[in-house]
Every structure is written in C-alpha cells, then in structure tokens.
LUMBA-782534 format. One line per field, with one value per atom (N, C-alpha, C, CB): residue in one letter; residue number from 1; x, y, z. Coordinates in nm, 4 decimals. Glycine has a CB too. Layout:
% residues N
type = (A, ...);
seq = (NUM, ...);
c1 = (X, ...);
c2 = (Y, ...);
c3 = (Z, ...);
This chain:
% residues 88
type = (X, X, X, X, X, X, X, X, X, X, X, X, X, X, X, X, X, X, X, X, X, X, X, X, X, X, X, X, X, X, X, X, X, X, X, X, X, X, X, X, X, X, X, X, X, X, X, X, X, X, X, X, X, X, X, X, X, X, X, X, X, X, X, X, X, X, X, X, X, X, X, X, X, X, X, X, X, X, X, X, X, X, X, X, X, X, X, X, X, X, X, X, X, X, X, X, X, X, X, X, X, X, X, X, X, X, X, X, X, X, X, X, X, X, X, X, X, X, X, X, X, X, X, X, X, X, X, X, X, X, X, X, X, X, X, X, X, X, X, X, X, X, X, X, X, X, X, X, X, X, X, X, X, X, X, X, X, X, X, X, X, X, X, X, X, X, X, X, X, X, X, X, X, X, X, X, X, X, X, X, X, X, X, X, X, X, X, X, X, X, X, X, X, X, X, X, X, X, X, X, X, X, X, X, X, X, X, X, X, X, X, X, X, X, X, X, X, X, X, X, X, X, X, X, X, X, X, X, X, X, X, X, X, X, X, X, X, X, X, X, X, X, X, X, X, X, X, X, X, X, X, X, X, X, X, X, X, X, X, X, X, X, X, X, X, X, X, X, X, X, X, X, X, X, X, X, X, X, X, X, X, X, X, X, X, X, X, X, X, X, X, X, X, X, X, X, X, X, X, X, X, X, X, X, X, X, X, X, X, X, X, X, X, X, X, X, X, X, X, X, X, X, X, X, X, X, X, X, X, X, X, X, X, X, X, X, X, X, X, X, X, X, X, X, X, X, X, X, X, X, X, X);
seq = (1, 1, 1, 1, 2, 2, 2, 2, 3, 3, 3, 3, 4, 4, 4, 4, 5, 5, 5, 5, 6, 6, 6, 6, 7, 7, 7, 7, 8, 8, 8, 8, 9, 9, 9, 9, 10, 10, 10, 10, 11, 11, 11, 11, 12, 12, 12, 12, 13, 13, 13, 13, 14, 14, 14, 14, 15, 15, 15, 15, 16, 16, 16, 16, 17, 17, 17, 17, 18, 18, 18, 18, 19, 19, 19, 19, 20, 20, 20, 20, 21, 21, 21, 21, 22, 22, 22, 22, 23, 23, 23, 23, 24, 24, 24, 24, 25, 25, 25, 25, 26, 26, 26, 26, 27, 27, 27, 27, 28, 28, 28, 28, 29, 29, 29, 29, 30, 30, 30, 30, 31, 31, 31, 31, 32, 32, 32, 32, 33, 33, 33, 33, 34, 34, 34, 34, 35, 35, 35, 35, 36, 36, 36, 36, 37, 37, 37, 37, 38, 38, 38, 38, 39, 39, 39, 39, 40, 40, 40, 40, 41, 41, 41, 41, 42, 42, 42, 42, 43, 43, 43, 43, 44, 44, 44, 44, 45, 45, 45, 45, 46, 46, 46, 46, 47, 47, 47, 47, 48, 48, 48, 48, 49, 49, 49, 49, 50, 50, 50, 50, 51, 51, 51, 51, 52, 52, 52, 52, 53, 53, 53, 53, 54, 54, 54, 54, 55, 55, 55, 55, 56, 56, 56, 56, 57, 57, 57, 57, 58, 58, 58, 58, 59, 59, 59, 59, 60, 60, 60, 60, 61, 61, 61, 61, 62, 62, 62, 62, 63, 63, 63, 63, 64, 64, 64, 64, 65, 65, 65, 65, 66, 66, 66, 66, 67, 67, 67, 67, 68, 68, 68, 68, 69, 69, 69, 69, 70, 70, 70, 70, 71, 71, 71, 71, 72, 72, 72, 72, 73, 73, 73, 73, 74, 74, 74, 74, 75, 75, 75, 75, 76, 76, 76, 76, 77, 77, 77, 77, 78, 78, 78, 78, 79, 79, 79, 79, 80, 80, 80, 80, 81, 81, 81, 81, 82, 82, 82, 82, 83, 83, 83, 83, 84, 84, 84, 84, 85, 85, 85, 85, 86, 86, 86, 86, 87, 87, 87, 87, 88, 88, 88, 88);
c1 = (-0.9642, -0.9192, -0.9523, -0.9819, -1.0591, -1.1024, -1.0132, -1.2444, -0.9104, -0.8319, -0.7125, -0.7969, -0.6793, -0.5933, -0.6133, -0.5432, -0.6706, -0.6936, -0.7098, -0.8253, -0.7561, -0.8114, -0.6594, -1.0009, -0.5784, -0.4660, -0.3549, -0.4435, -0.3563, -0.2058, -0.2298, -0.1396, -0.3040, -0.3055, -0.3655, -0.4077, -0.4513, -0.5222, -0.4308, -0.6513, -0.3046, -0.2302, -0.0897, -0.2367, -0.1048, 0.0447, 0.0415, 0.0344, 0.1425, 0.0999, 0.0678, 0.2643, -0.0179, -0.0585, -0.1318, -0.2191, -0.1036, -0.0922, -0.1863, 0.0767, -0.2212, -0.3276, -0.2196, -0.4006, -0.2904, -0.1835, -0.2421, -0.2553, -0.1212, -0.1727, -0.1788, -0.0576, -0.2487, -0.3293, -0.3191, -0.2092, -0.3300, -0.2908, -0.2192, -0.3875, -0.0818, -0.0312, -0.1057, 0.1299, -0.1434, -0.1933, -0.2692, -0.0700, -0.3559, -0.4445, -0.4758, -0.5549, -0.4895, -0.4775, -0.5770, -0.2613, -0.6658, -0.7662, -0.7144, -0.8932, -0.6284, -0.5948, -0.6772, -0.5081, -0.7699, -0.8472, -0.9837, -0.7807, -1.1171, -1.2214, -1.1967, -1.3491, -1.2758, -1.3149, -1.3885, -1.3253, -1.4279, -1.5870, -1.6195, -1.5928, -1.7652, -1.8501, -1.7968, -2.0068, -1.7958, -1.6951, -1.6011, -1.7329, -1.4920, -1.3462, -1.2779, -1.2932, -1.2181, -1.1370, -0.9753, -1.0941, -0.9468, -0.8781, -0.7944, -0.9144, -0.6638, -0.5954, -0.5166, -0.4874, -0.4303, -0.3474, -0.2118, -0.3897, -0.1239, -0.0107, 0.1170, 0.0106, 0.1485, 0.2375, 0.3298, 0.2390, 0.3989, 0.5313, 0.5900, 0.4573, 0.7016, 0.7445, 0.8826, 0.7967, 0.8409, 0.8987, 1.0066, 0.8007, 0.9625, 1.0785, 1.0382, 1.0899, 1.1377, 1.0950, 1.2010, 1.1296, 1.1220, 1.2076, 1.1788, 1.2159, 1.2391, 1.1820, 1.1180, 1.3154, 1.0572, 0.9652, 1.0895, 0.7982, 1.1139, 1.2165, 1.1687, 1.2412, 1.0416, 0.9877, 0.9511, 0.8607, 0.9009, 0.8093, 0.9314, 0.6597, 1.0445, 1.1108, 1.0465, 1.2053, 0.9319, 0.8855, 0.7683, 0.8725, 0.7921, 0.6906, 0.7824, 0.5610, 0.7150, 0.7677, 0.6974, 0.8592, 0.7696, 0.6673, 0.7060, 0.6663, 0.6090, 0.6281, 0.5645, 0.5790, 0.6473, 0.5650, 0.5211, 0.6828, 0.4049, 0.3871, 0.2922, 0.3565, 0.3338, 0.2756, 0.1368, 0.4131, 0.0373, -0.0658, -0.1150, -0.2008, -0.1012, -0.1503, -0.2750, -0.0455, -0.4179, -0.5055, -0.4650, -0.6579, -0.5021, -0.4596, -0.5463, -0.3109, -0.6011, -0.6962, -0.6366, -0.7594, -0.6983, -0.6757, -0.5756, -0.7902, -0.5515, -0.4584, -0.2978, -0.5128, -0.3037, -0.1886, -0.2257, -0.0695, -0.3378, -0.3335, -0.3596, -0.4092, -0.2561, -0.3041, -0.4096, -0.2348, -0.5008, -0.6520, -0.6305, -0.7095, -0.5765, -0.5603, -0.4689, -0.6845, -0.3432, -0.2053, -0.2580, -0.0360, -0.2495, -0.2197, -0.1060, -0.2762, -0.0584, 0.0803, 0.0424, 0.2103, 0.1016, 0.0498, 0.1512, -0.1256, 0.1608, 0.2744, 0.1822, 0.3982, 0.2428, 0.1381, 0.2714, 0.0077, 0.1663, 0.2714, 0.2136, 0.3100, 0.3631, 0.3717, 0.4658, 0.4968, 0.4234, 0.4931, 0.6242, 0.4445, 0.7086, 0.8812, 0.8714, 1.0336, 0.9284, 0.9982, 1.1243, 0.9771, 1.1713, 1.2853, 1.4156, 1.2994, 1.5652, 1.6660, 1.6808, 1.8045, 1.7129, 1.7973, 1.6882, 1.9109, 1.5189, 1.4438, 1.3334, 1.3833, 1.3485, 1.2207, 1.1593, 1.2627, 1.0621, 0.9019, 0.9167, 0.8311);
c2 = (-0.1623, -0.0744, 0.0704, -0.1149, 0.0750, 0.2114, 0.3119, 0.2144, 0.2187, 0.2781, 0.3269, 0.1857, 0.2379, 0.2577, 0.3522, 0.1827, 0.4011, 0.4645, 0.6247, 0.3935, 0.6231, 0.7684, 0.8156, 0.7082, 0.6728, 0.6970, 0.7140, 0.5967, 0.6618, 0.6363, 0.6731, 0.4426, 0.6406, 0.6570, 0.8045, 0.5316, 0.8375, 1.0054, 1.0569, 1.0950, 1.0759, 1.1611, 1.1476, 1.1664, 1.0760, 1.0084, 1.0758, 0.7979, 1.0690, 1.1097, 0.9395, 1.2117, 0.9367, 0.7576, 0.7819, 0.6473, 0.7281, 0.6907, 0.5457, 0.6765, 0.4911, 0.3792, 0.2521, 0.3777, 0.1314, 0.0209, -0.1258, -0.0522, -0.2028, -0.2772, -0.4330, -0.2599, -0.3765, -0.5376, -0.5640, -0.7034, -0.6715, -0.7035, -0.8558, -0.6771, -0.8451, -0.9775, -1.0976, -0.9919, -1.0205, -1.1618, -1.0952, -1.2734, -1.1609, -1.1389, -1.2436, -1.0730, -1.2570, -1.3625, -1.2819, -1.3909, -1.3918, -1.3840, -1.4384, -1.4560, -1.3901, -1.4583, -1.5037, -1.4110, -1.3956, -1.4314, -1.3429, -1.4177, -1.3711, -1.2837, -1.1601, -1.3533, -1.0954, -0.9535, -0.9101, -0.8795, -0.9466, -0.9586, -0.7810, -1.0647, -0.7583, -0.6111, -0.5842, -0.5923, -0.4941, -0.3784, -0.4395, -0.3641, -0.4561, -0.4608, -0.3303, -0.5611, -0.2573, -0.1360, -0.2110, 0.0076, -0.1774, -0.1927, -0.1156, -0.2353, -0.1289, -0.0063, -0.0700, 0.0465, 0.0088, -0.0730, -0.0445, -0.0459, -0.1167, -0.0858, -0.1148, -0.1494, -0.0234, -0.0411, -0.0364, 0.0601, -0.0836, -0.1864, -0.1838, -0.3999, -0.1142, -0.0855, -0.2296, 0.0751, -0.3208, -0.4415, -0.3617, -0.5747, -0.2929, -0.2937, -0.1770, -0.4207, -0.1024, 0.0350, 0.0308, 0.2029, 0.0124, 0.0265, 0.1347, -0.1101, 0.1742, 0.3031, 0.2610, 0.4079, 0.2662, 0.1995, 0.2221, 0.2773, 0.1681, 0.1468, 0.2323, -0.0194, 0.2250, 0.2577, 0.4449, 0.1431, 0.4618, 0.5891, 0.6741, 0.5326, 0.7006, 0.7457, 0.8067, 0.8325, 0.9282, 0.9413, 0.8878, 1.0536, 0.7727, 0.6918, 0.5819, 0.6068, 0.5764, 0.4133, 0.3225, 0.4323, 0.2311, 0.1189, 0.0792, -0.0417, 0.0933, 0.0776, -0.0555, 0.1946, -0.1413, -0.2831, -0.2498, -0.4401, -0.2544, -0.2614, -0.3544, -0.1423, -0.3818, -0.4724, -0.4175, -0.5841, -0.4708, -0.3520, -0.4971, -0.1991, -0.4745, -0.5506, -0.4803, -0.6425, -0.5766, -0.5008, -0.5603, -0.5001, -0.4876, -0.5345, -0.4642, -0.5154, -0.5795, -0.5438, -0.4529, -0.6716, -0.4616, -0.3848, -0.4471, -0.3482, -0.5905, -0.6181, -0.6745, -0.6675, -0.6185, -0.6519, -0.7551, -0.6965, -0.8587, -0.9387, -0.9399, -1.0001, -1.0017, -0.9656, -1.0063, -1.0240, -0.9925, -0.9685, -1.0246, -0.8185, -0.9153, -0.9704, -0.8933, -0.9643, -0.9588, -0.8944, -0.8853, -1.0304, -0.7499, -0.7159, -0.6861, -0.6375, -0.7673, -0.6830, -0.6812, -0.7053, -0.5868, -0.5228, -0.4046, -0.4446, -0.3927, -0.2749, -0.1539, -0.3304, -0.0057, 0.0778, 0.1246, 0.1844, 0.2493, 0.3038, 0.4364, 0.2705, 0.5136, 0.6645, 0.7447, 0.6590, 0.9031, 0.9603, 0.9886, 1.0068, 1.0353, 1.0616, 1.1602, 1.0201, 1.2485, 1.3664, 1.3569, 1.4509, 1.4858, 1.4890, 1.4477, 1.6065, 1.4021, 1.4054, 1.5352, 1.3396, 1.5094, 1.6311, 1.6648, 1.7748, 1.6615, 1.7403, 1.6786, 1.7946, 1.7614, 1.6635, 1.7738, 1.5541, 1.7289, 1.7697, 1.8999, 1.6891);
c3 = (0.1992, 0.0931, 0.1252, -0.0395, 0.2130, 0.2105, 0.2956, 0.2594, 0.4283, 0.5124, 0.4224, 0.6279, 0.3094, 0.2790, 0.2161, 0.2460, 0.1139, 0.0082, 0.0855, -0.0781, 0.1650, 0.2542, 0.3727, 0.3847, 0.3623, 0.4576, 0.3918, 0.5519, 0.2623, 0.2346, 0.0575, 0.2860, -0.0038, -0.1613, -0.1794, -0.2454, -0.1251, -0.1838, -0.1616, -0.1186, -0.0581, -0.0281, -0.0876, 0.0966, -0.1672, -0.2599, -0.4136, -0.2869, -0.4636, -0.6205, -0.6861, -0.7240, -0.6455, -0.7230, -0.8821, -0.5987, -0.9435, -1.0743, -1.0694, -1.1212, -0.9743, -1.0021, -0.9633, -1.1880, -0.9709, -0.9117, -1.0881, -0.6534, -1.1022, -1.2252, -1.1575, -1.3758, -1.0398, -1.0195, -0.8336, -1.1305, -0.7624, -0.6721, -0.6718, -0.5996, -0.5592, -0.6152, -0.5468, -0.5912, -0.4025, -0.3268, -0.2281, -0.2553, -0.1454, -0.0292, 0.0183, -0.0469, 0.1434, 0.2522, 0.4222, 0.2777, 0.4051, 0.5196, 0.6413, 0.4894, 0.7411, 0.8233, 0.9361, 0.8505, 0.9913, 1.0756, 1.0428, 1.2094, 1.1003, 1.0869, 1.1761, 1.1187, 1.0936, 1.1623, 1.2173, 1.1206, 1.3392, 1.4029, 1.4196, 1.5969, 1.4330, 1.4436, 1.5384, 1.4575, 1.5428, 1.6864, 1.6763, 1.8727, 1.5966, 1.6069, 1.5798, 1.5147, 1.6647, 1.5916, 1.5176, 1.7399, 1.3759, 1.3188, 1.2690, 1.2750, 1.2224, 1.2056, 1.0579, 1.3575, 0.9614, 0.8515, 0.8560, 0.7081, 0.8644, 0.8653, 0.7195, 0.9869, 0.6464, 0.4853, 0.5374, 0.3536, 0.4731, 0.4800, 0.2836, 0.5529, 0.2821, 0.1754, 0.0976, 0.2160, 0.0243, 0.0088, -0.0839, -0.0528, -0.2082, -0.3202, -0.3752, -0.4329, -0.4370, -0.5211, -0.6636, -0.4080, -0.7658, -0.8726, -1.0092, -0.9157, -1.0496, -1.1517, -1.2929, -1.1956, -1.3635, -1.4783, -1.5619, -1.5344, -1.6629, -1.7470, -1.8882, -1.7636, -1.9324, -2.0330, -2.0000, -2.0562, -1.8792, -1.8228, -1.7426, -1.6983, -1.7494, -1.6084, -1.5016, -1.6265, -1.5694, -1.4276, -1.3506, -1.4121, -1.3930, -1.2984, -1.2172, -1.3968, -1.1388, -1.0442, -0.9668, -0.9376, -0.9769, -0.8688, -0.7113, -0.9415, -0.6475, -0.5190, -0.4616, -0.4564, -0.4651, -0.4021, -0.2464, -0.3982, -0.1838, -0.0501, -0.0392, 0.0141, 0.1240, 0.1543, 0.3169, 0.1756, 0.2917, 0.3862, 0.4198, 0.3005, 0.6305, 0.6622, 0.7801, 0.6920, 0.7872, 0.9008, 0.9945, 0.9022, 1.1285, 1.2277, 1.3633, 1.2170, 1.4494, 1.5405, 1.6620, 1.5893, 1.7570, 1.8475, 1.9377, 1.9030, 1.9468, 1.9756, 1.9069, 2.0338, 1.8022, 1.7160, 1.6224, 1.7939, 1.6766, 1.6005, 1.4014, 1.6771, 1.3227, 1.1577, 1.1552, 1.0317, 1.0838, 1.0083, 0.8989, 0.9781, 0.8059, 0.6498, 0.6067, 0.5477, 0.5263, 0.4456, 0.2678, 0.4689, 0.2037, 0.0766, 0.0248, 0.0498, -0.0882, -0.1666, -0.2308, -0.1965, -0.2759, -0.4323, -0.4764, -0.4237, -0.6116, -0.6509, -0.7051, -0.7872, -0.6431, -0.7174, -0.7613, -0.6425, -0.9025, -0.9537, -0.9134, -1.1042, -0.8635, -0.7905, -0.9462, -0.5862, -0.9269, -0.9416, -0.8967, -0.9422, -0.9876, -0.9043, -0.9121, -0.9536, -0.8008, -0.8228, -0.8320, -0.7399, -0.9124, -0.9980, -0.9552, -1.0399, -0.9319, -0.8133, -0.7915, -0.8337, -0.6596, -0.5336, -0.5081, -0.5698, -0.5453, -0.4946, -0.3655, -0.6134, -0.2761, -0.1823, -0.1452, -0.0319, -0.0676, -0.0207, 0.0109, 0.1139);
C-alpha cells in the first residue's frame, strides 16, 4: 500500500477508495526482494448521485525483480473529475 499510495494516490485528486474488492497472496516476498507495482485501469464510471466525482476500478499488482506477481489488489477509488474539454 505504501508504493502505491506515494506512487500513484498522493499524486491523484483521490477522494479516498469505499473498500477493497479482493487481494490475493500469490507468492511470498522474501527480505531483499526489490519490488515494483504495476495499475492497471479495469473500468471508469462517473458517480450518478456526485457528478464530479468518479470511480476508477484498478487493479495493482506487486511484482519482483523478475516479473514474477507477488500479490494483485482491485479495488475502486473515487477521483475527482475535471470538467469536459479540459486537461492537465
């Protein structure tokens, strides 16, 4: 969580996430493993109630130094939208 959060969520307009759907231990993580996380964007849909909020299902998997998965998270956070026509 901590890669993620320092890699991918502080730098997002995140609004917080309302839960996780699943997590799965695929293999251990032995001491001195360098690990890296890789998101993977499943579905994006706009809150129905909030317009400018939305949900971003991703899916974050770890992964060692040789490719091998570690452990997969999905989970939906909810991001801020910016407005149409406008980007970064």
């Amino acid at each position: 969580m901590r890669i993620i959060a320092d890699g991918f969520i502080s730098d997002s307009s995140s609004l917080g996430a309302p839960g996780v759907d699943e997590v799965r231990w695929l293999k251990p993580l032995r001491p001195g493993t360098q690990v890296r996380v890789r998101t993977t964007v499943l579905e994006t849909r706009a809150s129905s109630s909030r317009p400018e909020i939305g949900f971003v299902k991703c899916l974050f998997e770890m992964l060692d130094e040789r490719d091998a998965v570690l452990v997969t998270l999905t989970s939906p956070l909810m991001l801020r939208r910016r407005e149409a026509g406008l980007r970064p």
